[in-house]
C-alpha positions as CSV (number, residue, x, y, z in Angstrom):
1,X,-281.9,-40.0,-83.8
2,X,-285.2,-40.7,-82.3
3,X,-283.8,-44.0,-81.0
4,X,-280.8,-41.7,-79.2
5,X,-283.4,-39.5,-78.4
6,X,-285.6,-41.9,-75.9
7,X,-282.4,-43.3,-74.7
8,X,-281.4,-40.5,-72.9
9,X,-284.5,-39.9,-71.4
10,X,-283.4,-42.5,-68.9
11,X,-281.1,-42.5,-66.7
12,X,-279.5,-46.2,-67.2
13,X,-279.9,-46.6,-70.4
14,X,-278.2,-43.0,-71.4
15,X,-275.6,-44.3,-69.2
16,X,-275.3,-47.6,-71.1
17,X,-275.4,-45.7,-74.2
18,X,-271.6,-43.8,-72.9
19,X,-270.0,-46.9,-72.1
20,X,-271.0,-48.9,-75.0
21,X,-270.0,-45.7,-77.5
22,X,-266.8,-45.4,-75.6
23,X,-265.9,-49.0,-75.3
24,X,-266.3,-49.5,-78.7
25,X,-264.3,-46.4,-79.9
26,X,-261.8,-47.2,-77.6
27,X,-261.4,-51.1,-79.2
28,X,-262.0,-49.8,-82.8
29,X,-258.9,-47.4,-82.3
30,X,-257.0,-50.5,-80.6
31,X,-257.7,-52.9,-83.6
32,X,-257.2,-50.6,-86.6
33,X,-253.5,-50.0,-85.1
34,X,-253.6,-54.1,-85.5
35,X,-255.0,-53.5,-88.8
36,X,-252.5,-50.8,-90.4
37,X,-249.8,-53.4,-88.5
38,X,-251.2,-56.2,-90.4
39,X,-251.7,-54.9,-94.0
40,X,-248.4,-53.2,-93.5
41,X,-246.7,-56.9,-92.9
42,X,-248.8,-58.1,-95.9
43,X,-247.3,-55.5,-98.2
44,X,-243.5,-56.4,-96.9
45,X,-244.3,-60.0,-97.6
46,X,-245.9,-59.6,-100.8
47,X,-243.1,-57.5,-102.3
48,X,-240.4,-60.3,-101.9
49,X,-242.6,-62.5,-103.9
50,X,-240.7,-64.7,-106.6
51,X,-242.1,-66.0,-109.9
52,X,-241.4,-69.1,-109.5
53,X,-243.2,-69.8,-106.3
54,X,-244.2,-73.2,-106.6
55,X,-241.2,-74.7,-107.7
56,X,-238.9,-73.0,-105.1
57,X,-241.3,-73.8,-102.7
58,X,-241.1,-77.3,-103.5
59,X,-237.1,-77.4,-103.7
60,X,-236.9,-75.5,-99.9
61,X,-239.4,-77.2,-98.7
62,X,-237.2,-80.7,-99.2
63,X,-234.0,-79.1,-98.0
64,X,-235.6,-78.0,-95.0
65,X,-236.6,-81.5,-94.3
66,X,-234.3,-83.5,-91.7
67,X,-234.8,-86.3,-94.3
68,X,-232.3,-84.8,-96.6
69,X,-229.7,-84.3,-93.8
70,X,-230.2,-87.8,-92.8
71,X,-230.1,-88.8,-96.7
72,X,-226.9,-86.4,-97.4
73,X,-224.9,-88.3,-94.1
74,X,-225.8,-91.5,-95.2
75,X,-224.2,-90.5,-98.9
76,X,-220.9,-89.3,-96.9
77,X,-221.1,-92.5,-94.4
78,X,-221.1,-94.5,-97.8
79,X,-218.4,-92.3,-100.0
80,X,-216.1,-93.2,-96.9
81,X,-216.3,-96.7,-97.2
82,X,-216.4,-96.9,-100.3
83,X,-212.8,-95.3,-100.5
84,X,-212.4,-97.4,-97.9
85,X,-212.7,-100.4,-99.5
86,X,-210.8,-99.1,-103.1
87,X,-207.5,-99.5,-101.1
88,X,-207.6,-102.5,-101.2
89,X,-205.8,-103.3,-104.9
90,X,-207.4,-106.7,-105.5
91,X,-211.3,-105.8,-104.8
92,X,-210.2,-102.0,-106.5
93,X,-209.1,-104.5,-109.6
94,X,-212.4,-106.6,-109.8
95,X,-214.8,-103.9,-109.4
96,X,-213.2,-100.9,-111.0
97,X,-216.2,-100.0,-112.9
98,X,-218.5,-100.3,-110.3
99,X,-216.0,-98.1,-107.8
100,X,-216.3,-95.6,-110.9
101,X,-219.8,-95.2,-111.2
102,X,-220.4,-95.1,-107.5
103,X,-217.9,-92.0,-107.2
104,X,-219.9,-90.3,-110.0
105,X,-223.4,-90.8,-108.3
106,X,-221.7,-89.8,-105.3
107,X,-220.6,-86.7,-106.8
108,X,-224.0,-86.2,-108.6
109,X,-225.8,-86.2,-105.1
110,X,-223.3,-83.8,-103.6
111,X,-223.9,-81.4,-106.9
112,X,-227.2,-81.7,-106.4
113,X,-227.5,-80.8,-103.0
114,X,-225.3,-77.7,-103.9
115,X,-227.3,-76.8,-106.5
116,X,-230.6,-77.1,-104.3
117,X,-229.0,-74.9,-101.8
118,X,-228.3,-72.0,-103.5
119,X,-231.2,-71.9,-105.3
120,X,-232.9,-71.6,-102.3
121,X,-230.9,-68.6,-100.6
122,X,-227.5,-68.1,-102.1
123,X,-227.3,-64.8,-100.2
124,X,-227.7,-67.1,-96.8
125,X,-225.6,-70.0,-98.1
126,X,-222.6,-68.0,-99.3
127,X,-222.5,-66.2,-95.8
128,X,-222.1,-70.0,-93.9
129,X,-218.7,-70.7,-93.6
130,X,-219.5,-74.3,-93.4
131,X,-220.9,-74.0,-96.5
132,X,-218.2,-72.5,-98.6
133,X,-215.9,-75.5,-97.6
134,X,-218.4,-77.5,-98.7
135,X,-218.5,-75.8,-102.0
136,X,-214.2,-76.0,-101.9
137,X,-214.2,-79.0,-101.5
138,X,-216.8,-79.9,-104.1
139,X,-214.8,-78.4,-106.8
140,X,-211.8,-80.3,-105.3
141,X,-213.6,-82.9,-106.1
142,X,-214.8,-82.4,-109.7
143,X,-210.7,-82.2,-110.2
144,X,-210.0,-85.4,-110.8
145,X,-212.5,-85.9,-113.6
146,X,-211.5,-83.7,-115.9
147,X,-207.2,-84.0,-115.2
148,X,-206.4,-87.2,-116.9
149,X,-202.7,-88.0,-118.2
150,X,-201.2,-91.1,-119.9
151,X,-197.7,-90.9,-118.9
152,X,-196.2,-92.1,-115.4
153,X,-195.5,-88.5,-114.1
154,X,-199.6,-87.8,-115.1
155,X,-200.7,-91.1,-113.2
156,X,-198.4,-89.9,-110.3
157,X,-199.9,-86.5,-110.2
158,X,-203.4,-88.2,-110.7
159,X,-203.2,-90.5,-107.2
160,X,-202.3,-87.6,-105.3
161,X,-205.4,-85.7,-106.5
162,X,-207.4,-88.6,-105.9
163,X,-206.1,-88.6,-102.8
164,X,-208.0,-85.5,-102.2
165,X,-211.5,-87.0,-102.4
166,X,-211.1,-87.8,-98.4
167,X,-212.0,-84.4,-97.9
168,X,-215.7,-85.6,-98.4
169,X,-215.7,-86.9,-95.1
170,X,-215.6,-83.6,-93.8
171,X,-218.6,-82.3,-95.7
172,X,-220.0,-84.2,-91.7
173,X,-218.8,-81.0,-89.9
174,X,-221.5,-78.8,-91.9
175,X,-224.3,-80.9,-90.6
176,X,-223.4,-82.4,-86.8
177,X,-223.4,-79.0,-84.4
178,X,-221.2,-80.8,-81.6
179,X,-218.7,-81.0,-84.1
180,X,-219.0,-77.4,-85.7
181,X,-218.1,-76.2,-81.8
182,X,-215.1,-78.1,-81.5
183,X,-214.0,-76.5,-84.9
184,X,-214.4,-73.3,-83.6
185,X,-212.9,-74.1,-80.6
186,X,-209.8,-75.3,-82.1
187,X,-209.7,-72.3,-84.3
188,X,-209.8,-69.9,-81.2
189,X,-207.3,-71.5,-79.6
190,X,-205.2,-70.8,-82.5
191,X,-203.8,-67.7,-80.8
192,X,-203.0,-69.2,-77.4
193,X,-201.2,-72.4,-79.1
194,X,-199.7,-70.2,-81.2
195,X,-197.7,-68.3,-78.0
196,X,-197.4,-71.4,-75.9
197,X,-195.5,-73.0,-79.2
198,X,-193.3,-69.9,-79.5
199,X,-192.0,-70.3,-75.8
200,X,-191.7,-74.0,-76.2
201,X,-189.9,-73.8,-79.3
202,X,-187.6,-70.7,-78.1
203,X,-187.2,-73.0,-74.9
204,X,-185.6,-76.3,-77.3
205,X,-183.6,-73.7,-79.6
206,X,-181.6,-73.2,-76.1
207,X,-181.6,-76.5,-75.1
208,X,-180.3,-77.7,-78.8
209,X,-177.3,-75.2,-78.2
210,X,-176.8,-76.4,-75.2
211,X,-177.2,-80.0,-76.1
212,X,-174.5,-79.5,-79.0
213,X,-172.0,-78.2,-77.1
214,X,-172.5,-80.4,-75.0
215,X,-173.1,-83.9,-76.4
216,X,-172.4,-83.1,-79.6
217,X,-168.8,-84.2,-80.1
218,X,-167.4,-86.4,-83.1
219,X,-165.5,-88.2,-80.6
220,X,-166.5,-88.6,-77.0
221,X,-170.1,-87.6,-77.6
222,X,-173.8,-89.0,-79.6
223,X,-173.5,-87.2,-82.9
224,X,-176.1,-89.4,-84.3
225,X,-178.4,-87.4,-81.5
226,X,-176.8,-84.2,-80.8
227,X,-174.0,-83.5,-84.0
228,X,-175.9,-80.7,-85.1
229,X,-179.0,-78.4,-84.4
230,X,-181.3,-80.3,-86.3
231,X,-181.0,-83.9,-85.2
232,X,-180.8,-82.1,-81.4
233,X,-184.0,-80.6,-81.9
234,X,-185.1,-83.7,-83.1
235,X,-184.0,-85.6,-80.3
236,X,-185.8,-82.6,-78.0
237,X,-188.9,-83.2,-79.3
238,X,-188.4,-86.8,-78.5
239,X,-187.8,-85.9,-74.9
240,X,-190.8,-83.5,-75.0
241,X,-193.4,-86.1,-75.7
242,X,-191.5,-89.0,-73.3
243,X,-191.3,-91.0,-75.8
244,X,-188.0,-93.0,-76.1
245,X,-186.4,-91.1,-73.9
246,X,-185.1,-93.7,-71.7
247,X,-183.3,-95.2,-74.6
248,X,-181.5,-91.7,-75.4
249,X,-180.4,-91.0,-71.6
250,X,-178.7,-94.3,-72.0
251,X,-177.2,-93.7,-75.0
252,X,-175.3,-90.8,-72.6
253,X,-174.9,-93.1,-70.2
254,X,-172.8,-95.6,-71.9
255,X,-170.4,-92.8,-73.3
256,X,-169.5,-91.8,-69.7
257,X,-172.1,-88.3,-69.6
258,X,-173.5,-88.9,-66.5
259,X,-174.4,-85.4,-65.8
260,X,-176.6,-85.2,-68.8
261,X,-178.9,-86.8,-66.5
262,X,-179.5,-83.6,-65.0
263,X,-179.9,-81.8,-68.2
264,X,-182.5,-84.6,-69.1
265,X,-184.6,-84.1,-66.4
266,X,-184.8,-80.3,-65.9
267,X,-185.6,-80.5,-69.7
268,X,-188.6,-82.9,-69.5
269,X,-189.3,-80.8,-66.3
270,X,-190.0,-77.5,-68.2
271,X,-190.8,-78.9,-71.6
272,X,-193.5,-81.7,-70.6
273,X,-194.8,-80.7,-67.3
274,X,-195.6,-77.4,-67.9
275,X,-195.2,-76.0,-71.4
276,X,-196.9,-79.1,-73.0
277,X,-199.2,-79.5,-70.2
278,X,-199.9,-75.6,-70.5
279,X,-200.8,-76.8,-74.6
280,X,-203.2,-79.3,-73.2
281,X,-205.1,-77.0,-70.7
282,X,-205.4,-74.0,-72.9
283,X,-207.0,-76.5,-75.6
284,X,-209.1,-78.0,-72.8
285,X,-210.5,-74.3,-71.1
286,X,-211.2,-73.3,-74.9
287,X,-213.5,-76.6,-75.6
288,X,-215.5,-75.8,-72.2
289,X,-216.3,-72.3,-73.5
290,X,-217.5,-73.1,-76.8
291,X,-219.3,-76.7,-75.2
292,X,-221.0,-73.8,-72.7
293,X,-221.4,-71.1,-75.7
294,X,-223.2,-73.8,-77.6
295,X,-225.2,-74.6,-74.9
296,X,-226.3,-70.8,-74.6
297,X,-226.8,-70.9,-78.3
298,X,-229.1,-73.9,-78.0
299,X,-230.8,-72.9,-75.5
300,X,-231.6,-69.4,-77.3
301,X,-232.9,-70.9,-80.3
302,X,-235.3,-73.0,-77.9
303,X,-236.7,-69.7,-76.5
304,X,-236.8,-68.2,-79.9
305,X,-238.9,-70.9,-80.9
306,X,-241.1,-70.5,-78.4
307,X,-241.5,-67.3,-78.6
308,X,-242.1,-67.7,-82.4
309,X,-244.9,-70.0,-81.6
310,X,-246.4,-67.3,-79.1
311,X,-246.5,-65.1,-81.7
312,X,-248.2,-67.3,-84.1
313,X,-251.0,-68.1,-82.0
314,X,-251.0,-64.2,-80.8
315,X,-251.3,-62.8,-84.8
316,X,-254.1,-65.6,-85.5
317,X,-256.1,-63.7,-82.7
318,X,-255.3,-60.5,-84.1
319,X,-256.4,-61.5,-87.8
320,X,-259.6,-62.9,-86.2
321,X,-260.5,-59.6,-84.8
322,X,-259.6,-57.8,-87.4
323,X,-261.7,-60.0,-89.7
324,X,-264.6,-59.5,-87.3
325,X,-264.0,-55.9,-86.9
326,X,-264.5,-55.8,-91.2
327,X,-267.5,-57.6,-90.8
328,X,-269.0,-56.2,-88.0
329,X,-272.9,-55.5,-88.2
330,X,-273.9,-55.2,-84.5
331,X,-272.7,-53.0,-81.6
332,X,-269.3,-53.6,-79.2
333,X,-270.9,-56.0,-77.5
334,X,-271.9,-58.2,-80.0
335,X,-268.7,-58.2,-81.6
336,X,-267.1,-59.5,-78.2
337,X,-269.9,-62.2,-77.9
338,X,-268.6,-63.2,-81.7
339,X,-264.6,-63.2,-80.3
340,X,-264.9,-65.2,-77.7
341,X,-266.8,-68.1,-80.0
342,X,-264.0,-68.0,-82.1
343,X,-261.2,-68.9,-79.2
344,X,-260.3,-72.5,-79.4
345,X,-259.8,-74.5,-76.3
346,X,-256.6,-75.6,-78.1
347,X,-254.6,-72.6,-78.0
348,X,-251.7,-73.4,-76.2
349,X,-248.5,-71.8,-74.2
350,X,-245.0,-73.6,-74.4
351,X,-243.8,-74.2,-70.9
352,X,-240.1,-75.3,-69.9
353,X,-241.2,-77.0,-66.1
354,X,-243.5,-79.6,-66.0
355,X,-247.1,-78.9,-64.7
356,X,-246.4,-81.8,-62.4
357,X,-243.6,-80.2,-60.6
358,X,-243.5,-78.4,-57.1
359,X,-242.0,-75.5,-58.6
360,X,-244.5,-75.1,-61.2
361,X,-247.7,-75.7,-58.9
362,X,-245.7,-73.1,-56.3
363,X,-245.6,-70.9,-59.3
364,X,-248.8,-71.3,-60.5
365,X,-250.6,-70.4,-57.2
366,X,-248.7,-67.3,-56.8
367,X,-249.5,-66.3,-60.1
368,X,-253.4,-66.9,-59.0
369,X,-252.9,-64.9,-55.7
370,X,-251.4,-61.6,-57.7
371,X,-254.7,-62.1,-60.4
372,X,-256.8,-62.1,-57.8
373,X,-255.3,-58.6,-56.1
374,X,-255.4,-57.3,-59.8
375,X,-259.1,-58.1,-59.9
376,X,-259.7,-56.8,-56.8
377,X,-257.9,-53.5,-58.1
378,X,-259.6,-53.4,-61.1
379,X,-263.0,-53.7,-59.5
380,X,-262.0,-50.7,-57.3
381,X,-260.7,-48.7,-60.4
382,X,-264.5,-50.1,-62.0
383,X,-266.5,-49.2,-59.1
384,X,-264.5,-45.2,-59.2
385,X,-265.6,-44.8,-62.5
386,X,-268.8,-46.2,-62.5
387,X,-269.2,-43.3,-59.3
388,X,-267.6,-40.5,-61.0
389,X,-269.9,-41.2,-64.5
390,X,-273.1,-41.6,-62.6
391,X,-271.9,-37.9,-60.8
392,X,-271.8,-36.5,-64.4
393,X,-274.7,-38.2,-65.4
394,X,-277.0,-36.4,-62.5
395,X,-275.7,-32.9,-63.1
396,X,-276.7,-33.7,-66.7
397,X,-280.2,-34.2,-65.8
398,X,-280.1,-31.6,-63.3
399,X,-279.4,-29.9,-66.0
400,X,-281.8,-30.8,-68.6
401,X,-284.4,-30.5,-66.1
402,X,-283.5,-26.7,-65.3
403,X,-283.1,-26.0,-68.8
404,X,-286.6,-27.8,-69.6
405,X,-288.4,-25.5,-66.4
406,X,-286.8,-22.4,-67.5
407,X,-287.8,-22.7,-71.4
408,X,-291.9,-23.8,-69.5
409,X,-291.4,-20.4,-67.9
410,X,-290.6,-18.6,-71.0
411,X,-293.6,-20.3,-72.7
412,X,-296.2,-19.4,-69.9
413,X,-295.1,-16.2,-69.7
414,X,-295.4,-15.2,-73.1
């Protein structure tokens, strides 16, 4: 009190004691907002806590790694030629044993990747379409060690199950991204193929009736080709790919159908040059939107981690000033003095453009040009208050001193 007390007896340092008890009211409000944020985030994360912490923070912190992609491709790369080499029946009869055991250590790797992935976030992994393949084709896999026969019909049975195990391969789609677009691209396409097939097949039905009737004969036509609906869509489909279709034309030729020439080429005319050609560009403009969605898509994860690192750097600041707010001793401005130590030179902000580049520098210096018209607004706004305080702060003491005359009358009169 008696300190307050001979600080307002004078004019600047009454007027330091308002700004400094306002500043630091005003920044106390600011950070305890930080605060509440903070301990509210702390709670969130603390609630989700497992019990087995260190362990599962061991097993994610290995599939997270790019070394167990890397290790997990080279295990598909080498279950590939591995099969590979088992078709051939000599090597496949010298090393049998050794073909065995490597199929169950592959296996045992693919388990154990499955394993280690839902362990980790089964909620996450079971949501991944990728990754349910992966799982069907896992227990695909895990078929043809446990169905065994003895008999021929068994061993038949058994090779086409084995068969199967070439699915591994595609286990590759899950963990190459180019690849994962294509597969969606082909999927959405589905529907476009799907129409463009229907008009193409409705299109040969016609030309199969047609050809039939036509060609068709026992006698003076090509049965072999045309005799009945199947082997003339057969023979369409032939003429719809231009492939061999020299070789049936002449086959028309040499019975005397010369007109069938015509038939021939308005055929491959609709069929090849524009509903297969229609087939190719539809696949084609679907690739292009998922190559430029997947762009997009990289291109958002790339600001996202940015952004994420921002945010990082950003909190640390926050957690520092909350730390020094709980262990502050002094006054406002000692508590500043106390921030500013603790910034690190090496704080750091992500850029896309090189600091090299003309557009950056361009950039740069027009960024510096609107700070300096902020300052210079700010010093205004500064210079305003500093004005309209120092107003209040002389009817105060015109004040006081009226007040202090008036109660020196009262005095000397009594």
């Amino acid at each position: 009190m008696e300190q307050n007390a001979d600080v307002k007896e004078s004019g600047s340092g009454y007027f330091r004691f308002i700004i400094q008890k306002g500043a630091s009211q005003i920044a106390l409000r600011r950070f305890s907002d930080w605060d509440a944020v903070g301990r509210a985030a702390a709670t969130a994360a603390g609630s989700n806590v497992r019990k087995d912490t260190e362990f599962y923070d061991y097993i994610a912190n290995i599939t997270e790694r790019t070394l167990f992609d890397g290790l997990i491709m080279v295990t598909i790369v080498l279950n590939a030629l591995f099969m590979a080499l088992e078709t051939d029946y000599d090597l496949k009869y010298k090393l049998f044993g050794f073909f065995a055991i490597a199929d169950e250590f592959f296996m045992a790797i693919y388990t154990m990747e499955f394993l280690m992935k839902v362990y980790v976030n089964p909620g996450v992994y079971w949501k991944n379409g990728y990754n349910v393949f992966d799982a069907i084709i896992l227990v695909i896999s895990f078929v043809p060690m446990f169905a065994d026969g003895g008999d021929s019909s068994a061993m038949g049975t058994m090779r086409i199950v084995r068969a199967f195990r070439s699915l591994r391969v595609l286990k590759t789609v899950s963990f190459i991204r180019g690849l994962q677009a294509l597969v969606v691209a082909l999927f959405k396409t589905m529907k476009s193929v799907v129409y463009v097939l229907g008009l193409m097949f409705l299109l040969m039905f016609i030309f199969a009736i047609i050809g039939y009737y036509y060609f068709g004969d026992p006698n003076t036509g090509d049965p072999e080709n045309w005799g009945d609906l199947g082997c003339a869509l057969f023979t369409l489909f032939s003429l719809v790919t231009v492939d061999g279709w020299t070789d049936l034309q002449q086959n028309l030729d040499d019975l005397g159908m010369n007109s069938s020439r015509i038939f021939t080429i308005v055929f491959i005319l609709i069929g090849y040059f524009i509903f297969f050609n229609m087939f190719i560009g539809v696949v084609i403009m679907e690739i292009q939107h998922a190559t430029k969605r997947f762009e997009n898509e990289v291109q958002s994860e790339r600001e996202a981690s940015l952004t994420q690192k921002k945010h990082a750097i950003i909190q640390r600041q926050k957690n520092e000033i909350r730390n020094l707010i709980q262990s502050q001793t002094g006054n406002f401005t000692k508590l500043v003095e106390q921030f500013n130590k603790s910034l690190r030179h090496t704080d750091y902000t992500v850029m896309e453009d090189l600091c090299t580049s003309m557009s950056f520098i361009d950039i740069y210096l027009t960024t510096l040009d609107h700070q300096d018209t902020t300052a210079n607004k700010l010093q205004q706004l500064y210079s305003e208050a500093i004005l309209i305080l120092s107003d209040l702060l002389e009817e105060d003491l015109i004040e006081m001193e009226q007040k202090a005359l008036r109660e020196r009358n009262i005095k000397m009169r009594a």
